[in-house]
C-alpha positions in Angstrom: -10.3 -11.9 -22.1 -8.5 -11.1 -18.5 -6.9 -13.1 -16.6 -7.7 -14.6 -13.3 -5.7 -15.8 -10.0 -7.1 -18.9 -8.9 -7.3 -20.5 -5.3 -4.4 -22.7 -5.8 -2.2 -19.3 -5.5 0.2 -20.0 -3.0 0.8 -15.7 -2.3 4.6 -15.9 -3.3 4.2 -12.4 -5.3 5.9 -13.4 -8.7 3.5 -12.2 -11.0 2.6 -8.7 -9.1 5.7 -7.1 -10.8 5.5 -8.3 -13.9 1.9 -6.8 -14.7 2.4 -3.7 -16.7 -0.5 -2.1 -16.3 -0.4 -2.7 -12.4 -3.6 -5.1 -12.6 -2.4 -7.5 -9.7 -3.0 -6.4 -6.3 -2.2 -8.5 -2.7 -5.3 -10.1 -1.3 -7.3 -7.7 0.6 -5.2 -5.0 -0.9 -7.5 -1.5 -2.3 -6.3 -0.9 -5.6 -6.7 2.2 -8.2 -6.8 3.2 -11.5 -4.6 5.1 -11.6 -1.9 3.1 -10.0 0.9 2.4 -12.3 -1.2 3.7 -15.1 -1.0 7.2 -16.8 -5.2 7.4 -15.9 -6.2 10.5 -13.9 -9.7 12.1 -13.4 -12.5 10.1 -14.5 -12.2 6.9 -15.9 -14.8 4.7 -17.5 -15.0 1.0 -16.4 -15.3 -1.9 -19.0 -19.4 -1.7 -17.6 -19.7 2.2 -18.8 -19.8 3.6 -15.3 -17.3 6.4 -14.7 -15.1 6.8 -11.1 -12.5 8.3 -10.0 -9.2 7.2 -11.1 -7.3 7.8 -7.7 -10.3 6.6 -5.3 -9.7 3.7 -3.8 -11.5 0.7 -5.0 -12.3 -2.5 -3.1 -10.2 -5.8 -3.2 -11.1 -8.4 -5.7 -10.4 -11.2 -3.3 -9.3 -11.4 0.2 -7.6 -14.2 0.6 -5.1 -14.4 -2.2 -3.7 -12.6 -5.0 -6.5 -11.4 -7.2 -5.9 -9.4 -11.2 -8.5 -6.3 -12.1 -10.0 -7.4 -15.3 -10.8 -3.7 -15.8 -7.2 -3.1 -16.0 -5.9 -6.5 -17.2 -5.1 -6.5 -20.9 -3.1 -10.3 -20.8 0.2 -7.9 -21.5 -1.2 -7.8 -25.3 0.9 -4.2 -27.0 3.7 -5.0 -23.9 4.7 -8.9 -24.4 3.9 -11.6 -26.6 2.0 -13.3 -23.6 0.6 -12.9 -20.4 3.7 -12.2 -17.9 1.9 -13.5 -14.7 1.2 -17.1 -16.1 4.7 -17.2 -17.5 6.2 -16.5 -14.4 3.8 -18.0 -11.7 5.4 -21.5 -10.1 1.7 -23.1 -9.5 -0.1 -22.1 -13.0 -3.1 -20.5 -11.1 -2.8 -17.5 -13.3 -5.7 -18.3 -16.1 -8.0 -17.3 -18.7 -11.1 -15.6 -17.7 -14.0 -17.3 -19.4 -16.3 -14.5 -17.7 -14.2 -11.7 -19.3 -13.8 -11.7 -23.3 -12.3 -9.0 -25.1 -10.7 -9.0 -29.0 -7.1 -8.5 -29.2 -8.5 -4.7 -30.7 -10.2 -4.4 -27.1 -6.9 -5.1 -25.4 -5.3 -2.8 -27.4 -8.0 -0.1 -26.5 -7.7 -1.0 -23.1 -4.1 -0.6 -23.1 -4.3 2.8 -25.0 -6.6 4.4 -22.6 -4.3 3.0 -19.6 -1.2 4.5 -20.9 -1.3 7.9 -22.7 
């Protein structure tokens, strides 16, 4: 499964470093693909539709900070556990019960990311 910012996130920015794979974004920020990752070209989403890796996506959420589930992997081949919900001070950063992938998904994920 991803993980998800909720609305108790107070915007200090503690867990937007820690992501290795780049997944957490400012609210309203665009994000990419390709940002932080080693994805260029075409990329296919968890959903089986192909973009572009560097075009510019819309934000998640406006208001706060917000995680990519198509790039999340919860840190799994980087760290033993997810790096935003160890370091965030309010524990808004959470599961996703909407988003379920196997640890062999993750590890997919995180392949395809990083090349």
């Amino acid at each position: 499964m991803a993980i998800i910012i909720t609305d108790e996130c107070i915007n200090c920015g503690a867990c937007e470093p820690e992501c290795p794979n780049n997944a957490i974004y400012e609210g309203g920020a665009e994000w990419r693909f390709s940002d932080g990752t080693s994805v260029k070209g075409m990329f296919n989403k968890m959903d089986g539709t192909a973009i572009d890796a560097d075009a510019a996506q819309a934000p998640v959420n406006l208001d706060h900070y917000y995680i990519v589930p198509d790039k999340c992997t919860e840190c799994v081949g980087f760290h033993d556990e997810p790096q935003c919900a160890s370091v965030c001070p309010v524990d808004c950063c959470v599961d996703d019960e909407n988003v379920r992938e196997s640890k062999d998904e993750l590890l997919a994920k995180k392949s395809r990311m990083h090349q």
